[in-house]
C-alpha positions as CSV (number, residue, x, y, z in Angstrom):
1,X,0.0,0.0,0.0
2,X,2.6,3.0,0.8
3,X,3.4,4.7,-2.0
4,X,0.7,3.3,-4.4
5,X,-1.1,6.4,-4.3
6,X,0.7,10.0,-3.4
7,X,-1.1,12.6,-1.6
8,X,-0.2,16.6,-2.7
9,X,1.8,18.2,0.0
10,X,-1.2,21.1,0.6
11,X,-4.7,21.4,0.3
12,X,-5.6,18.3,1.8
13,X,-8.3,18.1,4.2
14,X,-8.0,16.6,7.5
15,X,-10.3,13.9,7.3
16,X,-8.2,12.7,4.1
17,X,-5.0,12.7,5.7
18,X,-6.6,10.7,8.9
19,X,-7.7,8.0,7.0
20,X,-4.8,7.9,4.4
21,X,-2.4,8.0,7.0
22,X,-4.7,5.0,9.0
23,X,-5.0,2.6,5.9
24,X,-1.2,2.7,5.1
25,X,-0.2,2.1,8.7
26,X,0.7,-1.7,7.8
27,X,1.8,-3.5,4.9
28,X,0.4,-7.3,4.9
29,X,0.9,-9.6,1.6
30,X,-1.9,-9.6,-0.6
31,X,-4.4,-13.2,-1.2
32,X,-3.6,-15.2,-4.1
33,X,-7.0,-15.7,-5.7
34,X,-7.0,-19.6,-7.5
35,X,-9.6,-21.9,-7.1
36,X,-10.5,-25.1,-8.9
37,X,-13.5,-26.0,-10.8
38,X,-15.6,-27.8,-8.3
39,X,-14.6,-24.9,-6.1
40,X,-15.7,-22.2,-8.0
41,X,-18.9,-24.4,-8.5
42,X,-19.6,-25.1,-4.6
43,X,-20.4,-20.6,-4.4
44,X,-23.1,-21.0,-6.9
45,X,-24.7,-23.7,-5.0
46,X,-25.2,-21.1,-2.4
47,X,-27.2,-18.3,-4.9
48,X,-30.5,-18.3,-6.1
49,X,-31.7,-18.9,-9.0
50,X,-34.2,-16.2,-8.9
51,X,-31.5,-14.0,-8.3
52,X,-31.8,-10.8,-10.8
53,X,-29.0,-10.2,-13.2
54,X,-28.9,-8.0,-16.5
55,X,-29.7,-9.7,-20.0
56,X,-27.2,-12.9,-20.6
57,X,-26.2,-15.2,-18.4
58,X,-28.3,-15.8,-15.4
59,X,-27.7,-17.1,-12.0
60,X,-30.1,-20.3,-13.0
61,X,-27.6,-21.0,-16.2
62,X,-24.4,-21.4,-13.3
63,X,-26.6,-23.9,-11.1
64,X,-27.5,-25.9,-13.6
65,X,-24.0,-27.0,-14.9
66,X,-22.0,-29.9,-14.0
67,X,-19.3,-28.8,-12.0
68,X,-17.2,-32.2,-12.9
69,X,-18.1,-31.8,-17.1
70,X,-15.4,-30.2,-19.5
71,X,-17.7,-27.4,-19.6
72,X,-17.1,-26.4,-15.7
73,X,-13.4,-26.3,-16.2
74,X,-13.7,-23.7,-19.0
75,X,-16.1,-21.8,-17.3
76,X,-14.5,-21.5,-14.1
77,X,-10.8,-20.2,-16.1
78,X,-12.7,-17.9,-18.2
79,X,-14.4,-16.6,-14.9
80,X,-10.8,-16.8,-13.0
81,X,-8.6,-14.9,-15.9
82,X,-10.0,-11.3,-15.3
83,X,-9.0,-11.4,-11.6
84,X,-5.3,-12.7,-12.9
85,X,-5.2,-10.0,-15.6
86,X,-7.5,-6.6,-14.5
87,X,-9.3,-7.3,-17.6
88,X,-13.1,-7.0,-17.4
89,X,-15.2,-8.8,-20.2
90,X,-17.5,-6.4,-22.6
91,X,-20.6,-8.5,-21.1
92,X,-19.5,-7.4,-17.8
93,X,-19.7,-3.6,-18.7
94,X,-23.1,-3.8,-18.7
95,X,-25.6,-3.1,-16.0
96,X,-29.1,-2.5,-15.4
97,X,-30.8,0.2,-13.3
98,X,-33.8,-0.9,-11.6
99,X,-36.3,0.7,-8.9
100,X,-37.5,-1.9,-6.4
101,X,-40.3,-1.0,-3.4
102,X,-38.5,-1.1,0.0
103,X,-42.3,-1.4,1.7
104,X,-45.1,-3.8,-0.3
105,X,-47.3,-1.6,-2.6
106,X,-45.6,1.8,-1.7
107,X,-44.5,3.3,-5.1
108,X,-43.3,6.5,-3.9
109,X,-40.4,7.6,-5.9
110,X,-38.4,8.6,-2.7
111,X,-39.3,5.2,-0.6
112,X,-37.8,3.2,-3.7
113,X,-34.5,0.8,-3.8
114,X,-32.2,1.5,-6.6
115,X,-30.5,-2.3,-7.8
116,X,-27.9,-2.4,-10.0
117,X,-27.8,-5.8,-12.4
118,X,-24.8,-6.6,-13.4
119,X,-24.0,-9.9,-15.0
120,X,-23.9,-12.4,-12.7
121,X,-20.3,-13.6,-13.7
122,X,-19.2,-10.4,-12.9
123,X,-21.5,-10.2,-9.5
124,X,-20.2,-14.0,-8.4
125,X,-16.5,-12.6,-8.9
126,X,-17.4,-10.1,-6.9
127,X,-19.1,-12.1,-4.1
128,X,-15.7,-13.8,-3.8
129,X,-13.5,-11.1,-3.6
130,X,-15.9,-10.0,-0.5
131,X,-15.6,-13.1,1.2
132,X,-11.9,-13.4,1.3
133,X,-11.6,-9.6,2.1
134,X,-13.7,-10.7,5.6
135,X,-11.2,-13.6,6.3
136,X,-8.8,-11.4,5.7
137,X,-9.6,-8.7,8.1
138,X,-10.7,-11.3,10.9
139,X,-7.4,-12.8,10.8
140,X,-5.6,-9.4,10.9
141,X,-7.4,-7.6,12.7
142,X,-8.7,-5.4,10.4
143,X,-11.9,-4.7,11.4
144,X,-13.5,-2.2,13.7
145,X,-14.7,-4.4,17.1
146,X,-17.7,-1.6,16.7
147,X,-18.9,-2.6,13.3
148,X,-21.2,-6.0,13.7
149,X,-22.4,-5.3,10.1
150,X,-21.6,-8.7,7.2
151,X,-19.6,-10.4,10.2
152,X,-19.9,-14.1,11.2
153,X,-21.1,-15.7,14.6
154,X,-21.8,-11.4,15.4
155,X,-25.8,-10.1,14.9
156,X,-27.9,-7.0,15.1
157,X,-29.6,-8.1,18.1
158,X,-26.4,-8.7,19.9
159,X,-25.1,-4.9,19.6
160,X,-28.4,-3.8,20.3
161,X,-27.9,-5.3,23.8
162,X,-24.5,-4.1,23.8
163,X,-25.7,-0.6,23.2
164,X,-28.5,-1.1,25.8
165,X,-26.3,-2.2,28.4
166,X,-23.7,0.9,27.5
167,X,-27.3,3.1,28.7
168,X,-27.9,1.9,31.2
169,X,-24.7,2.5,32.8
170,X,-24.8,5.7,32.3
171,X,-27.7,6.1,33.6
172,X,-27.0,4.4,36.7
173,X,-23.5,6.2,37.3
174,X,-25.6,9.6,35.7
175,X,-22.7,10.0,33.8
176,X,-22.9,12.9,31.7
177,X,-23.6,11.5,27.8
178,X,-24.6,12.5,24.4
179,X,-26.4,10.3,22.2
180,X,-26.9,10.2,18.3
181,X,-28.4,8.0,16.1
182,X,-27.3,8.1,12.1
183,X,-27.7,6.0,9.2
184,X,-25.4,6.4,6.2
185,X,-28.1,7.5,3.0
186,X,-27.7,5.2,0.1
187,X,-24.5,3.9,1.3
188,X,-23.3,1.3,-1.7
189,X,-24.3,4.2,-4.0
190,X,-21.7,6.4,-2.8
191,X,-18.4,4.7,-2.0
192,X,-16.0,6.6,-4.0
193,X,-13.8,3.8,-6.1
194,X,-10.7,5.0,-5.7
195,X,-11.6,4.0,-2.0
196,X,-13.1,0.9,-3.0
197,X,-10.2,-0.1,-4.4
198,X,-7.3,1.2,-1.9
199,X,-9.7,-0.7,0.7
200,X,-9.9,-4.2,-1.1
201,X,-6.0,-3.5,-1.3
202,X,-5.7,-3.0,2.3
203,X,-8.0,-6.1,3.1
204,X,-5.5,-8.3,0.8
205,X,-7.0,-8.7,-2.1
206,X,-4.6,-8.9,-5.5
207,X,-4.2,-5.8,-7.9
208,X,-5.4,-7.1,-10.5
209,X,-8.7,-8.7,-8.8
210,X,-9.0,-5.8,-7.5
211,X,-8.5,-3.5,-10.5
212,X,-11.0,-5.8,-12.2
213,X,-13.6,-5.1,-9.3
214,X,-13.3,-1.3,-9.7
215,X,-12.9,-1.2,-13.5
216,X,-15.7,-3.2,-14.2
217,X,-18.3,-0.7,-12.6
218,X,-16.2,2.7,-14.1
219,X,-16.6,1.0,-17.3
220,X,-20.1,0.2,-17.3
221,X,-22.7,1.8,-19.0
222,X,-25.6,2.3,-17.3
223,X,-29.4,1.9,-18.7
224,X,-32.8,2.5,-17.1
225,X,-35.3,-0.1,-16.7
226,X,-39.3,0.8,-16.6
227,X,-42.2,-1.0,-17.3
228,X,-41.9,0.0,-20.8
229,X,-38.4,-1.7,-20.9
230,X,-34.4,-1.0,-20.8
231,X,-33.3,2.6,-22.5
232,X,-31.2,2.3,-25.3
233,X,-29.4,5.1,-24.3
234,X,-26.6,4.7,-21.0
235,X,-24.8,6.9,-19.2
236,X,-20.9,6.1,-18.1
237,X,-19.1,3.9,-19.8
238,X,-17.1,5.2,-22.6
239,X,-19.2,8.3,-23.4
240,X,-18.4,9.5,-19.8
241,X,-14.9,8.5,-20.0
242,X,-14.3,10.3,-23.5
243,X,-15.9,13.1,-21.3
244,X,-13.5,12.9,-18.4
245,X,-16.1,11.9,-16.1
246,X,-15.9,9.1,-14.2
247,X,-19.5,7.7,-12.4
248,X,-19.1,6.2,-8.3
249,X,-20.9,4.0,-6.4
250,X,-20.5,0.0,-5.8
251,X,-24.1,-0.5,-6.8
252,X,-26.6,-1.9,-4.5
253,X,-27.1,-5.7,-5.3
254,X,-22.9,-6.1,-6.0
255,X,-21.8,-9.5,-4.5
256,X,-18.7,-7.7,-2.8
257,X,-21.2,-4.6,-1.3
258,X,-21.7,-5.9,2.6
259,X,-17.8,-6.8,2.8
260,X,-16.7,-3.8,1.2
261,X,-18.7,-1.2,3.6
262,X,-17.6,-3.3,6.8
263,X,-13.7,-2.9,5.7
264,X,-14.6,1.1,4.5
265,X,-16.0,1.7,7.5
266,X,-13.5,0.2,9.9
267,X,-11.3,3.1,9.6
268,X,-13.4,6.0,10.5
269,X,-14.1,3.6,13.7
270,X,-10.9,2.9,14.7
271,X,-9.4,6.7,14.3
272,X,-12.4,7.8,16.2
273,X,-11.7,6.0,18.7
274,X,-7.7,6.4,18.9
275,X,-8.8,9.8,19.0
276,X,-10.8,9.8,22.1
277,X,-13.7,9.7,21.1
278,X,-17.1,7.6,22.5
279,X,-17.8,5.6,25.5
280,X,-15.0,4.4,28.0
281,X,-16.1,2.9,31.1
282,X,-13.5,1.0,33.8
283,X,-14.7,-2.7,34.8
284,X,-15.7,-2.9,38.5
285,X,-13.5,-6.1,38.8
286,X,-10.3,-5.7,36.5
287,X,-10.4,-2.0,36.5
288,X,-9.8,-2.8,32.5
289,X,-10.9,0.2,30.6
290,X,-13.6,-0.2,27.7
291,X,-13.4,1.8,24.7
292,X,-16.1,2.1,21.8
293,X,-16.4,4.8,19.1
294,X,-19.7,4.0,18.4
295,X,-22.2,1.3,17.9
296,X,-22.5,0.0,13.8
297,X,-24.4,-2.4,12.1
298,X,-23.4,-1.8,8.1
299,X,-24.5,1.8,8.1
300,X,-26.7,2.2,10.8
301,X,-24.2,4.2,13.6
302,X,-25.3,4.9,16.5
303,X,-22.6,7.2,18.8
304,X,-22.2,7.8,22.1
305,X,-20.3,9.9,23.7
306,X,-19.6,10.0,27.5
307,X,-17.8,12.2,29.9
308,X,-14.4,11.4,31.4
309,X,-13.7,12.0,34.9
310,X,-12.8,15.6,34.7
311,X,-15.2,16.6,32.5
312,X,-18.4,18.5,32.4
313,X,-21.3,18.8,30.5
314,X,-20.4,21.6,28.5
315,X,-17.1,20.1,27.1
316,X,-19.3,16.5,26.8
317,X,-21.3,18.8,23.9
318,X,-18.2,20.5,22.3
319,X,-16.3,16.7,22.2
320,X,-19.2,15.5,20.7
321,X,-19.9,18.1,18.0
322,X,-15.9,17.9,17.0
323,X,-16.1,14.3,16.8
324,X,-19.2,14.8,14.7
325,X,-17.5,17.4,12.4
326,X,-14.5,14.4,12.3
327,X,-16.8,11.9,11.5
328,X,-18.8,13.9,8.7
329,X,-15.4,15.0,6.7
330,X,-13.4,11.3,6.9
331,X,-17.2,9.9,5.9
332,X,-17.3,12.3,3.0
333,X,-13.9,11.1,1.9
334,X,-15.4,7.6,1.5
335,X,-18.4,9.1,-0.5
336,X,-20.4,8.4,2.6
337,X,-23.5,10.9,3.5
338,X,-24.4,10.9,6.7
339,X,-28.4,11.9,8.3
340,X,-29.3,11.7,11.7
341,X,-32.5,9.5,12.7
């Protein structure tokens, strides 16, 4: 990672220097990505076949294919030889743009999911790359003990009790405490992919699986679908490029999506809480101290700050709006746009 990218000397916000600085901190060797054919196989055991894709091959063509016939074997090279070479396949360039209802039967525009459809090749590759990115970071540490977002043998119900428990001492020692609730808006959508890709660098993935990750979606060309059918006009691809424009976002539906935002997010969790900021508490017993930025399931964050022993309300309020004005620049770094709930 050092030196891959270099930062100008001035002009450089704080929040991008913080989390720079934080993702070069260590160099760890990258994954070698192989994987035979009855490996490759065994992941599309685990997908649906209903599974949306855009126009080609679907998820239900995979399933049904021997994974011990000729046919596996050239399938499963042709699928491995982008992630060995950057190269991304013209079928993969292409996505769909679909609305889906978050809530049953409400069609307002606002309360509607965008889904990207990609081909499901391309999505698969992708779904890999996510998973090994997760091992990675569990076995080096990686990942932020606040975020229990896309992580095994951790749930949502767990932190919630974590988080309740956190109140409730406070309240008991009426420590003094500020409280916000926030949830990232359109999270996927917005990851920036030059920090997509330093990220899946950082979590060990290869350059070139990694380069075809992030090249795949600034190639693409977008098109709209209705109920009167897909556009035949696009945007990105190589009308934006020719342009100099460049579109973001991961896409909502992208096999390496809940991975990618758990290793994104680690970061601004981590240097929030080297900083100081959020709950610390001493145990009764071991007198170990407890620290905690926050409290994150993907991109629901919920932060807590408390007051340290010499501390009053008034400087509980200004710690918590600078970590808040921290937060919201790093976050804006990633592409990330944060509303409070």
């Amino acid at each position: 990672m050092r030196g891959e990218i270099q930062l100008p000397l001035d002009e450089v916000e704080e929040g991008t220097r913080l989390w720079y600085e934080y993702i070069q901190k260590e160099h760890i060797e990258e994954m070698e990505i192989d994987w035979t054919q009855q490996e490759y196989f065994e992941g599309w055991k685990l997908m649906k076949e209903d599974t949306g894709s855009a126009p080609g091959w679907h998820f239900g063509h995979m399933k049904c294919i021997d994974p011990e016939s000729d046919a596996a074997e050239v399938l499963s090279l042709l699928a491995l030889l982008p992630l060995k070479t950057g190269y991304v396949p013209r079928e993969w360039q292409k996505g769909i743009n679909s609305m889906i209802p978050k809530k049953m039967h409400n069609l307002r525009p606002e309360k509607l999911r965008l889904i990207l459809l990609m081909d499901s090749r391309f999505n698969h590759n992708n779904k890999i790359i996510g998973k090994q990115m997760m091992e990675f970071g569990e076995k080096h540490n990686l990942l932020a003990e606040e975020q229990y977002g896309s992580r095994k043998s951790k749930s949502a119900i767990d932190h919630a009790l974590n988080k309740r428990l956190v109140l409730d001492i406070i309240r008991q020692t009426k420590t003094p405490a500020i409280y916000c609730a926030n949830d990232a808006k359109s999270c996927y959508d917005r990851i920036l992919l030059m920090v997509a890709y330093l990220t899946m660098r950082k979590f060990g993935s290869a350059e070139m699986a990694a380069k075809c990750a992030v090249s795949g979606l600034i190639q693409m060309e977008h098109r709209v679908r209705t109920v009167y059918g897909d556009s035949e006009s696009y945007y990105g691809g190589h009308k934006w490029h020719d342009e100099g424009k460049f579109p973001h976002g991961n896409g909502q539906g992208n096999g390496d999506g809940p991975s990618l935002w758990a290793a994104i997010s680690s970061p601004l969790l981590q240097i929030l809480r080297e900083m100081g900021y959020g709950v610390e508490f001493d145990s009764p017993i071991t007198r170990k101290k407890m620290k905690l930025s926050a409290f994150g399931f993907v991109d629901d964050m919920d932060f807590v700050q408390t007051a340290r022993a010499d501390e009053d309300e008034e400087q509980v309020w200004e710690k918590s709006t600078t970590r808040h004005d921290i937060m919201g620049i790093t976050s804006a770094n990633y592409g990330w746009c944060v509303r409070a709930i």
